[in-house]
Backbone as JSON Lines, residues from 0, in Angstrom:
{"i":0,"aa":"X","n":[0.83,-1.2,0.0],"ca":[0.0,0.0,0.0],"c":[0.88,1.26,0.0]}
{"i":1,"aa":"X","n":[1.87,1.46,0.56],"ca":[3.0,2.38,0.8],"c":[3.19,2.93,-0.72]}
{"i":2,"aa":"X","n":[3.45,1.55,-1.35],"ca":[4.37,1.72,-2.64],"c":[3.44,2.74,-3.26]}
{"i":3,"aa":"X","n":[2.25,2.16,-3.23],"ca":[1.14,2.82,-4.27],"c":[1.19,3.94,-3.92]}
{"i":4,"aa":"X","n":[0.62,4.45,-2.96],"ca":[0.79,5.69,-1.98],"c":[1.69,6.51,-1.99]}
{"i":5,"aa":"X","n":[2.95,6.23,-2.81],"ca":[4.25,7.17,-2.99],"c":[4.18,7.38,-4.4]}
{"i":6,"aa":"X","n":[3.44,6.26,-5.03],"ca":[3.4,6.56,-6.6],"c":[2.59,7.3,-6.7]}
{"i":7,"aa":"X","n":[1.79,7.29,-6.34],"ca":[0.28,8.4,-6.57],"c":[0.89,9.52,-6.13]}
{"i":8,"aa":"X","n":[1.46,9.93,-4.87],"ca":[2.09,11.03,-4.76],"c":[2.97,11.69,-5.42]}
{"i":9,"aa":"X","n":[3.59,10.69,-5.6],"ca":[4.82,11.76,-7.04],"c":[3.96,11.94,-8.11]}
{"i":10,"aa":"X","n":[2.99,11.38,-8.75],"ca":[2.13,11.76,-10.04],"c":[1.58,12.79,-9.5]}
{"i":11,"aa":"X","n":[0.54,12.85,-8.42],"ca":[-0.24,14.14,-7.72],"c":[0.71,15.24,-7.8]}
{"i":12,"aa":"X","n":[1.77,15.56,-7.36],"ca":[2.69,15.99,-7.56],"c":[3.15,16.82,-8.4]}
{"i":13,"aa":"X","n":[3.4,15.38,-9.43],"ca":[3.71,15.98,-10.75],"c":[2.63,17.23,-11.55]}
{"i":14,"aa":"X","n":[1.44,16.7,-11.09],"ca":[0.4,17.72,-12.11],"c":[0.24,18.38,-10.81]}
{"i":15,"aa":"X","n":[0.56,18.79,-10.14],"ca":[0.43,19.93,-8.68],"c":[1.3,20.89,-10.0]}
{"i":16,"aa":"X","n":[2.88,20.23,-10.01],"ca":[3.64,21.5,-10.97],"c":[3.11,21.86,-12.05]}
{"i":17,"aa":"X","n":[2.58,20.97,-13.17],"ca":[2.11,21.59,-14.24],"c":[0.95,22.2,-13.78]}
{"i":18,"aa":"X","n":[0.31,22.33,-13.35],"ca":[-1.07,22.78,-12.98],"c":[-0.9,24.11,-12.15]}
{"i":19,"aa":"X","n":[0.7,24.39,-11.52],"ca":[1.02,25.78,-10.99],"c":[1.7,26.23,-12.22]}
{"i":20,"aa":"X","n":[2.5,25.83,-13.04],"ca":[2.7,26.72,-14.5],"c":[1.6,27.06,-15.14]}
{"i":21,"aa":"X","n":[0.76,26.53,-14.81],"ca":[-0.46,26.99,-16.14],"c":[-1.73,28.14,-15.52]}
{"i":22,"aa":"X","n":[-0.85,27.7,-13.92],"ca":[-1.88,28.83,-13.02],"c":[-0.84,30.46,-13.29]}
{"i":23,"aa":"X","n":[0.42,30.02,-13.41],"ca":[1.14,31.32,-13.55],"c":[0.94,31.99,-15.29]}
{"i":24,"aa":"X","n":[1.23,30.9,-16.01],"ca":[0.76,31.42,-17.73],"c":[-1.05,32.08,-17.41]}
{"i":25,"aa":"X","n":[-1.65,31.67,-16.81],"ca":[-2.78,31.97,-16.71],"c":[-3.19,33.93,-16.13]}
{"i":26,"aa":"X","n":[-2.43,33.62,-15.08],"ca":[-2.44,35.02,-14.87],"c":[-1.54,36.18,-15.41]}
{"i":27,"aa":"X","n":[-0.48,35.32,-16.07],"ca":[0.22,36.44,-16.93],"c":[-0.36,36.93,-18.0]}
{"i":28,"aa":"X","n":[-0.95,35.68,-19.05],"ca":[-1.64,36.37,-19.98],"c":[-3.08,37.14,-19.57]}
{"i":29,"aa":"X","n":[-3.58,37.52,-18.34],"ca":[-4.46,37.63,-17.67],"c":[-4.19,39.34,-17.65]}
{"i":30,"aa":"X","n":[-3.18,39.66,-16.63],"ca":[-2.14,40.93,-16.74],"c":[-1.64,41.1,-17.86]}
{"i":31,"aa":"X","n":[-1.11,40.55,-19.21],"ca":[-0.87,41.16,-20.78],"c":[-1.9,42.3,-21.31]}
{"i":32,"aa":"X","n":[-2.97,41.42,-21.03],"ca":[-4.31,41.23,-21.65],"c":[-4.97,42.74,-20.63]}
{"i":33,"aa":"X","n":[-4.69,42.86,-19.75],"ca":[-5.25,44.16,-18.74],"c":[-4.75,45.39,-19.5]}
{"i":34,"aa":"X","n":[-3.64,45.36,-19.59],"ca":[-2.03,46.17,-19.7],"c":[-2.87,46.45,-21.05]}
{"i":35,"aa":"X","n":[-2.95,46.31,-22.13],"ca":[-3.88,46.22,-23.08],"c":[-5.03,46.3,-23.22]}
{"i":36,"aa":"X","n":[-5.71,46.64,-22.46],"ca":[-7.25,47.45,-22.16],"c":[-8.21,46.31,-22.67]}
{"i":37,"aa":"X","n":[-7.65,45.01,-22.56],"ca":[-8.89,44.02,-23.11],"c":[-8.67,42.88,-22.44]}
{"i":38,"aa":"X","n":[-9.45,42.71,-21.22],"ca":[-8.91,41.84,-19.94],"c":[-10.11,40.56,-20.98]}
{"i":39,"aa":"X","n":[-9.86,39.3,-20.73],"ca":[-9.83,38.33,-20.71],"c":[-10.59,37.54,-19.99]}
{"i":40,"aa":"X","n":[-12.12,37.31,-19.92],"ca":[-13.01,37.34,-19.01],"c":[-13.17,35.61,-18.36]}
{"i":41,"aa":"X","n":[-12.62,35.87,-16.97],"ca":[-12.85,34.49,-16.42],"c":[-11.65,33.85,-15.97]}
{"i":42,"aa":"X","n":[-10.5,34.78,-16.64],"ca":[-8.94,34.21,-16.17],"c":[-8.87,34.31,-15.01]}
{"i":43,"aa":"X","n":[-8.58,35.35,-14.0],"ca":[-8.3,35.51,-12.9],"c":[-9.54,34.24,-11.99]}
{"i":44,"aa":"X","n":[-10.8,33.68,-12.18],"ca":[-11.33,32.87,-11.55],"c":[-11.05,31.95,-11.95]}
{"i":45,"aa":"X","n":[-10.64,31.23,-12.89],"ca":[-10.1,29.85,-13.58],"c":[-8.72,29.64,-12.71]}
{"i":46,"aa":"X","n":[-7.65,30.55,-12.49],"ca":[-6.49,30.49,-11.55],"c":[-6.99,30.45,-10.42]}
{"i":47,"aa":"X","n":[-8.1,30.59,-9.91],"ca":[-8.35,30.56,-8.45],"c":[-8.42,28.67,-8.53]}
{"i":48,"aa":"X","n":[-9.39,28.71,-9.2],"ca":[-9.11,26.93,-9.58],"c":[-8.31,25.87,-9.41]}
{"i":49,"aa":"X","n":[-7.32,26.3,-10.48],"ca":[-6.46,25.9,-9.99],"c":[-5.87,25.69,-8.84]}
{"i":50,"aa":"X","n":[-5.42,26.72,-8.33],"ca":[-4.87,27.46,-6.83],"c":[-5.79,26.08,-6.34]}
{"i":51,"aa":"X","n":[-6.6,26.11,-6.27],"ca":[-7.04,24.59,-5.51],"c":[-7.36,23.7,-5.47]}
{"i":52,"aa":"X","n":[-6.94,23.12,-6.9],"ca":[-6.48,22.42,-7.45],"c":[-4.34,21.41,-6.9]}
{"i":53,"aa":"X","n":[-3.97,22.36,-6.94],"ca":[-2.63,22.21,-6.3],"c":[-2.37,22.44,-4.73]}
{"i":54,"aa":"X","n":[-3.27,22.92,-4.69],"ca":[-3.27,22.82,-2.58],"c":[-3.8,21.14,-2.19]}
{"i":55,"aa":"X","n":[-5.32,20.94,-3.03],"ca":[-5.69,19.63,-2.32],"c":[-4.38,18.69,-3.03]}
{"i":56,"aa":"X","n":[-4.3,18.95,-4.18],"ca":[-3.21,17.14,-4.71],"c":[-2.21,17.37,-4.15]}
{"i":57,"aa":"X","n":[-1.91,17.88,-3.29],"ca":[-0.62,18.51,-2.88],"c":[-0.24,17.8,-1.04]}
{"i":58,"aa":"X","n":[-2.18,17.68,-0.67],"ca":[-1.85,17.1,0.85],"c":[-0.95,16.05,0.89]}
{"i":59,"aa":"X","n":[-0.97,14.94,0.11],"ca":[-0.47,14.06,0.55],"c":[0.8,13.59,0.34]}
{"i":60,"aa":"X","n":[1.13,14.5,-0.42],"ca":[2.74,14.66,-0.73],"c":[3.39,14.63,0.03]}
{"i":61,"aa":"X","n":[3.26,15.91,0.7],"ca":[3.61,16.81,2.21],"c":[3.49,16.28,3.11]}
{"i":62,"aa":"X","n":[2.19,15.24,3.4],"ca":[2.31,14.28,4.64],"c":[3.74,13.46,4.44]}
{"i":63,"aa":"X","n":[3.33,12.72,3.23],"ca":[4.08,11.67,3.15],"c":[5.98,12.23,3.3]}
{"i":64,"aa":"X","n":[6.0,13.13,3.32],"ca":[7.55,13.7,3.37],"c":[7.49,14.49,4.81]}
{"i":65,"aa":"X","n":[6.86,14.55,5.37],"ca":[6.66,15.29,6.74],"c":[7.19,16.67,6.83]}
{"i":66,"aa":"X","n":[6.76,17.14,5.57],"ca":[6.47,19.03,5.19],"c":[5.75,19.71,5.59]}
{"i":67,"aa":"X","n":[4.55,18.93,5.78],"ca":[3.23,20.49,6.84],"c":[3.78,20.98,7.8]}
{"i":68,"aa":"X","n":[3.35,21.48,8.47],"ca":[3.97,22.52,9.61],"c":[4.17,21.59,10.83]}
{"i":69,"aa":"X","n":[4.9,21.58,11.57],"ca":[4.47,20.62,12.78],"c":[5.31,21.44,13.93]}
{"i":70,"aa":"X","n":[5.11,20.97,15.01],"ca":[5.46,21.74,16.65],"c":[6.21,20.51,16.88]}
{"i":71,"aa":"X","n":[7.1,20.88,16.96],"ca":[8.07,19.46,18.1],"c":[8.6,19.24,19.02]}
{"i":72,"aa":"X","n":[8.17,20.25,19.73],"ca":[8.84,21.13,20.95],"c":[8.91,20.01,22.13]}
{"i":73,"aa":"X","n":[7.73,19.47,22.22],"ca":[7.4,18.52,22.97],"c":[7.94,17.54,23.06]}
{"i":74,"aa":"X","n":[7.48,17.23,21.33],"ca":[7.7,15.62,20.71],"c":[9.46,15.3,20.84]}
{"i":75,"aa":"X","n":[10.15,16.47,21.35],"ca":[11.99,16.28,21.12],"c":[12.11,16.36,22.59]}
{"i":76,"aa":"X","n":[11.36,16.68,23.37],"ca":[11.3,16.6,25.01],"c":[11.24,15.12,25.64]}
{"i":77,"aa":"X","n":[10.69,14.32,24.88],"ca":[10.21,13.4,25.53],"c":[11.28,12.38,24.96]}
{"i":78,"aa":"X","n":[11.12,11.02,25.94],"ca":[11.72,9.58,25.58],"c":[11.26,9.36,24.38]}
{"i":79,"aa":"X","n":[11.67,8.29,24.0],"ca":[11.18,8.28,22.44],"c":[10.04,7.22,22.36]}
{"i":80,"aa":"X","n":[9.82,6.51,23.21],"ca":[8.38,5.74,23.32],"c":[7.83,6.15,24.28]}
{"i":81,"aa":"X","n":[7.98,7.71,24.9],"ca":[6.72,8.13,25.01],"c":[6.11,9.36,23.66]}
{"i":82,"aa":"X","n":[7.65,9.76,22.62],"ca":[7.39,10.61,21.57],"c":[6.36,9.76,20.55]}
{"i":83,"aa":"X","n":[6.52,8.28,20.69],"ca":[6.05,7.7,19.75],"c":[4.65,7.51,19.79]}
{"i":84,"aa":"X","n":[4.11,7.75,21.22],"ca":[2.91,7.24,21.87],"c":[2.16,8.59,21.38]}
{"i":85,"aa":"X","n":[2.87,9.83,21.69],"ca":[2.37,11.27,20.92],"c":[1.95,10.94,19.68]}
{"i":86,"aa":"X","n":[3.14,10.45,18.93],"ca":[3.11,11.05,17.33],"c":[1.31,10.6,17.11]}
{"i":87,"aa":"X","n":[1.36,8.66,17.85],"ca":[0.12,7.95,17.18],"c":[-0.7,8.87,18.09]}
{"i":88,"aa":"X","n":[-1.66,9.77,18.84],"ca":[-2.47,10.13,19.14],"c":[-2.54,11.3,18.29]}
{"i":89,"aa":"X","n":[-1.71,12.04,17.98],"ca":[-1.54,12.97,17.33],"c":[-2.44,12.6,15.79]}
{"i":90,"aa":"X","n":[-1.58,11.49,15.37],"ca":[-2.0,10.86,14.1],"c":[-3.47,10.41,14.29]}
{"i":91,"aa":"X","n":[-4.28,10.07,15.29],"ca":[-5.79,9.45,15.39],"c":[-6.28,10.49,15.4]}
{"i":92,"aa":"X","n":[-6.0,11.88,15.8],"ca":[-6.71,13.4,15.88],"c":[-6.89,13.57,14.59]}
{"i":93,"aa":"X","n":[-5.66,13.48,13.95],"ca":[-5.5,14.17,12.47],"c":[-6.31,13.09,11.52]}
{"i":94,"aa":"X","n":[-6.19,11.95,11.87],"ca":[-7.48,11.28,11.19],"c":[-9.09,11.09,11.36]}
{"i":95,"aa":"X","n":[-9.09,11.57,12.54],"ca":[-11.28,12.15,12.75],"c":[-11.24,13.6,12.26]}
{"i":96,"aa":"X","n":[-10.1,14.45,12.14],"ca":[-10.41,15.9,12.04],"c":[-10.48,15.82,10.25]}
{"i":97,"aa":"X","n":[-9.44,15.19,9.77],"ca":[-9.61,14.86,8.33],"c":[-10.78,14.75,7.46]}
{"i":98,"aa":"X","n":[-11.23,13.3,8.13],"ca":[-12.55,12.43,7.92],"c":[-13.27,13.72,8.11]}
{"i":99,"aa":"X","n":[-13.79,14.09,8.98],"ca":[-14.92,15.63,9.26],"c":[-14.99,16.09,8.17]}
{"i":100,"aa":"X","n":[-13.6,16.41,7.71],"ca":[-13.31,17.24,6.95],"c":[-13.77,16.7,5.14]}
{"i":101,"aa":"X","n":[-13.57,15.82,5.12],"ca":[-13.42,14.82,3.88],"c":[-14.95,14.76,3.88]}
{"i":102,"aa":"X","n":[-15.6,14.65,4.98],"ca":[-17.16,14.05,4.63],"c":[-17.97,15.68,4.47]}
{"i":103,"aa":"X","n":[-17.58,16.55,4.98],"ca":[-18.32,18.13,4.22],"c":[-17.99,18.29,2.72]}
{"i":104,"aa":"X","n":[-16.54,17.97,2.61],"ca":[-15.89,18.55,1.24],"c":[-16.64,17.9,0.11]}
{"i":105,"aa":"X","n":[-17.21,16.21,0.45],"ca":[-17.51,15.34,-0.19],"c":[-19.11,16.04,-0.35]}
{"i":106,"aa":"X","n":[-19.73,16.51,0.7],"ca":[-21.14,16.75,0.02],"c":[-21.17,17.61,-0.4]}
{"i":107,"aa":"X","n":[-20.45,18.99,-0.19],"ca":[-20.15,20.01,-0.75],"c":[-20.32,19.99,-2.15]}
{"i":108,"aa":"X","n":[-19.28,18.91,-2.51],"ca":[-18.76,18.56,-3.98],"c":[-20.25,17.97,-4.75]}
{"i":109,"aa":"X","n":[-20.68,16.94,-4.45],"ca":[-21.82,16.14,-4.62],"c":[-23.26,17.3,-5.05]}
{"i":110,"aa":"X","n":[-23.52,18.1,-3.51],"ca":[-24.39,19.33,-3.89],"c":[-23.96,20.18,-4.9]}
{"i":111,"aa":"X","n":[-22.91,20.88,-5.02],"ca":[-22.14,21.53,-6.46],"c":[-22.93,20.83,-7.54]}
{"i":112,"aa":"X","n":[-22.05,19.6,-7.75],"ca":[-22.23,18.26,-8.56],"c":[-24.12,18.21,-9.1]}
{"i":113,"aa":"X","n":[-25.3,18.62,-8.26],"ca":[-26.49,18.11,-8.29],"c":[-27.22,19.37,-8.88]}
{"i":114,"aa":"X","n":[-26.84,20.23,-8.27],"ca":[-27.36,21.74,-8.62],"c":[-26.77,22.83,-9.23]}
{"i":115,"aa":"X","n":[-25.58,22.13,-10.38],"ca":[-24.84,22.79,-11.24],"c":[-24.38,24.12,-10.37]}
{"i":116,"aa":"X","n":[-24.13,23.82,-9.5],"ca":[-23.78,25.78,-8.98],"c":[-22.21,25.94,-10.14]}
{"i":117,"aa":"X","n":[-21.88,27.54,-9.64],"ca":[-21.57,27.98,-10.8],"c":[-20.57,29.27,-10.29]}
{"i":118,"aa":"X","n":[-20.15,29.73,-10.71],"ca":[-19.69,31.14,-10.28],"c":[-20.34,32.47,-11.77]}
{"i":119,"aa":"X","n":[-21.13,32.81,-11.12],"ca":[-21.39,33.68,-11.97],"c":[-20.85,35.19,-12.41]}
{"i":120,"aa":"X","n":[-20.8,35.3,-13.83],"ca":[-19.93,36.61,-13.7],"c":[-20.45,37.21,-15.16]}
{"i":121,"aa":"X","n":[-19.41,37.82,-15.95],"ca":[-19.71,37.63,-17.45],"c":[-19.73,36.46,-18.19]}
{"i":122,"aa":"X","n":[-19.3,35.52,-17.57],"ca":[-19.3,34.32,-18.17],"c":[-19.2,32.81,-16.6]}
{"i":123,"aa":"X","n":[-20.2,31.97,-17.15],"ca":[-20.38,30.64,-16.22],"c":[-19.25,29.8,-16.2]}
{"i":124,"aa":"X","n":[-18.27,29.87,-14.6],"ca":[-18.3,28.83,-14.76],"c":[-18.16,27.16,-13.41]}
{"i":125,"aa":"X","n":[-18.25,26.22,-14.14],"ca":[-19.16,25.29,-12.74],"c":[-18.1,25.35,-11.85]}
{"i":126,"aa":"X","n":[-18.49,24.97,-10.79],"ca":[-17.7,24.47,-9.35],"c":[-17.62,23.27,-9.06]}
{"i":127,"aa":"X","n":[-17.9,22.48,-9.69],"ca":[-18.29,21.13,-9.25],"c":[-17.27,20.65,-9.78]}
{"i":128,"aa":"X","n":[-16.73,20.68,-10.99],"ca":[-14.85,19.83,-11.48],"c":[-14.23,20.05,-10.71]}
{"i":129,"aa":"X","n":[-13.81,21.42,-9.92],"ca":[-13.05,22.12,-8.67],"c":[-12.83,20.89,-7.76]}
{"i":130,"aa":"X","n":[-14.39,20.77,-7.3],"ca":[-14.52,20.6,-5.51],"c":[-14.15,19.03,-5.91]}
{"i":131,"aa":"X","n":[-14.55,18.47,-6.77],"ca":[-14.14,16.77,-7.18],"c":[-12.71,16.67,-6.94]}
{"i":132,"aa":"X","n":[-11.58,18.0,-7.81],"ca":[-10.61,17.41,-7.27],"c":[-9.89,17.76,-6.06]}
{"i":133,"aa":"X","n":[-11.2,18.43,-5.33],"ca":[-10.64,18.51,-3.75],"c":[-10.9,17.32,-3.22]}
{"i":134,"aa":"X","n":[-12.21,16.88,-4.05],"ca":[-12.59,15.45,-2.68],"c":[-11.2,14.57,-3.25]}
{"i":135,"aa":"X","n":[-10.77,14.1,-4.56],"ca":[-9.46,13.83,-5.11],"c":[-8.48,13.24,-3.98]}
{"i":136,"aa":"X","n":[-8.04,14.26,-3.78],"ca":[-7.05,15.21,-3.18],"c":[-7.07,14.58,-1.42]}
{"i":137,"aa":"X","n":[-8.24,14.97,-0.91],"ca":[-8.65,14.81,0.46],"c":[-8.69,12.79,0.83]}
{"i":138,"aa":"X","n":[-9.03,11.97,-0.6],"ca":[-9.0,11.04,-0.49],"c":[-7.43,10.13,-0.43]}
{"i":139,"aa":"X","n":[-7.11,11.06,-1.07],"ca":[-5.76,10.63,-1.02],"c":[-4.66,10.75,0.42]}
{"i":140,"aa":"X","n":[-5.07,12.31,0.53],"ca":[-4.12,12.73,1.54],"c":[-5.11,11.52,2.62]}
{"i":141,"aa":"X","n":[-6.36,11.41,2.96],"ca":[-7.06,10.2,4.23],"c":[-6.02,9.14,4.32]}
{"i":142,"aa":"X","n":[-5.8,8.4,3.29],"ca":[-5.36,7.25,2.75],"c":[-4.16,7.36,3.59]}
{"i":143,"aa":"X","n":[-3.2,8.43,3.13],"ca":[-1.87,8.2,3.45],"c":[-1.58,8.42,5.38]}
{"i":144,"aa":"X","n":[-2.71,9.46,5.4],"ca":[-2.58,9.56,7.45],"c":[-3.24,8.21,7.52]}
{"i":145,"aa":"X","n":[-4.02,7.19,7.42],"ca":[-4.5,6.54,7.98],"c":[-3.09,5.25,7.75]}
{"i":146,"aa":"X","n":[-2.59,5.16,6.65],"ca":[-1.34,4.0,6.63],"c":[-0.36,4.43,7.64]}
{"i":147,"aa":"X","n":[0.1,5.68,7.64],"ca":[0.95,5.77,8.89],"c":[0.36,6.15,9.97]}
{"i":148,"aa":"X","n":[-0.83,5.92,10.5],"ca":[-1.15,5.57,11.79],"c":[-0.73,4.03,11.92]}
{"i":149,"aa":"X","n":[-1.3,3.29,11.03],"ca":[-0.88,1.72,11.15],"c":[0.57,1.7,10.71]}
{"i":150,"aa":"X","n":[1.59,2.38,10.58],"ca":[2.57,2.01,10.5],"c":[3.6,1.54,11.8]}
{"i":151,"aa":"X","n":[4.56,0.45,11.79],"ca":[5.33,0.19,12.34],"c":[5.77,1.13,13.36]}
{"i":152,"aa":"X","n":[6.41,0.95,14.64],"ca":[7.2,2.01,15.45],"c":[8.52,1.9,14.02]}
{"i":153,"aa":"X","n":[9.41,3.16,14.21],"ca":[10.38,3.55,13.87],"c":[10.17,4.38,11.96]}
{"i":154,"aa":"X","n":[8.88,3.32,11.58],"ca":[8.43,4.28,10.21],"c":[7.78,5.68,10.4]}
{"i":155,"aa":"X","n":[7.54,5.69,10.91],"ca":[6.53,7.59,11.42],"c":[7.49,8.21,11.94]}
{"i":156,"aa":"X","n":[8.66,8.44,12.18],"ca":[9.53,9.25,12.85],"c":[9.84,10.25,11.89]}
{"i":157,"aa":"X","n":[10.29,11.16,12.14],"ca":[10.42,12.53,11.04],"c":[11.79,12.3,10.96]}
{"i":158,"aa":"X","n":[11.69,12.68,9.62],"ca":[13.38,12.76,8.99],"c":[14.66,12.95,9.65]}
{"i":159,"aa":"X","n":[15.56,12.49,9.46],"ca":[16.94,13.55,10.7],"c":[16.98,14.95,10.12]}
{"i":160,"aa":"X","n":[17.42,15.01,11.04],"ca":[17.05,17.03,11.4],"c":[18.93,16.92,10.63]}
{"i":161,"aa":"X","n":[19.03,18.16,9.75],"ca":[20.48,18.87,9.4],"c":[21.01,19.93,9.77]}
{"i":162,"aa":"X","n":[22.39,19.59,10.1],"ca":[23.31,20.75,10.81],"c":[23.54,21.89,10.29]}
{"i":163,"aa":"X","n":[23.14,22.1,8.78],"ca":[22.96,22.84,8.07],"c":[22.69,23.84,7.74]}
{"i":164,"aa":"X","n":[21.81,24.21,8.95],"ca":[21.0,25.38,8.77],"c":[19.76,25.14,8.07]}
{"i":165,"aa":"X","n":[19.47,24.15,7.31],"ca":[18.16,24.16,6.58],"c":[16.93,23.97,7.3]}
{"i":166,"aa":"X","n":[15.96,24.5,7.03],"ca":[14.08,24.33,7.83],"c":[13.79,23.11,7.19]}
């Protein structure tokens, strides 16, 4: 399951980047097109799209490399099987707060999905491709907190820290 779970992530990934180049071509020719007194109707909301588009395919990347933000203040205080006893409670929080989360996004998407909503402007357009690849996104990132809750002691530990200077 891991394996899969890292493959899907580097693909998610992968179109996270193309999908932020095309959010940046998007708003450049967006700003050309201003600069030129003939704006381009619907660009600037199509990049919002995107924009979240590459946030949701993006959760589970970040889990899986232990990039989100985290506090460790604690977790470096303690023995290491009582750090470990943290991480997994930590990890059962982050999986009911998820789920919560996953089961609004999901009807959200579904209602979108039923009642064509829309963003209206000079021109329509739906919300419902959006929020699909949030639920996407949200299904994926579930997947990967819920394998490393069941993972082994010594697999959930965060990376070694570098002398480096690097965050």
């Amino acid at each position: 399951m891991r394996r899969i779970l890292s493959r899907t992530n580097q693909i998610l990934s992968m179109v996270s980047g193309w999908l932020m180049m095309a959010m940046v071509a998007i708003l450049t020719i967006d700003i050309l097109w201003r600069v030129f007194g003939k704006p381009l109707l619907g660009l600037a909301e199509m990049s919002v799209f995107v924009m979240m588009a590459v946030v949701y395919l993006g959760f589970a990347g970040c889990e899986e490399h232990k990039q989100h933000v985290r506090l460790e203040i604690l977790e470096n205080m303690l023995p290491p099987r009582a750090a470990h006893i943290l991480r997994k409670v930590v990890q059962v929080l982050a999986v009911i707060t998820v789920v919560i989360f996953y089961m609004a996004v999901f009807r959200d998407a579904s209602k979108a999905y039923v009642t064509n909503d829309s963003l209206e402007g000079a021109i329509s357009l739906p919300l419902w491709p959006t929020k699909f690849i949030m639920v996407a996104g949200m299904t994926v990132y579930l997947l990967q907190i819920v394998t490393e809750l069941f993972s082994g002691p010594g697999q959930d530990a965060a990376p070694p820290r570098t002398s480096s200077g690097e965050f």
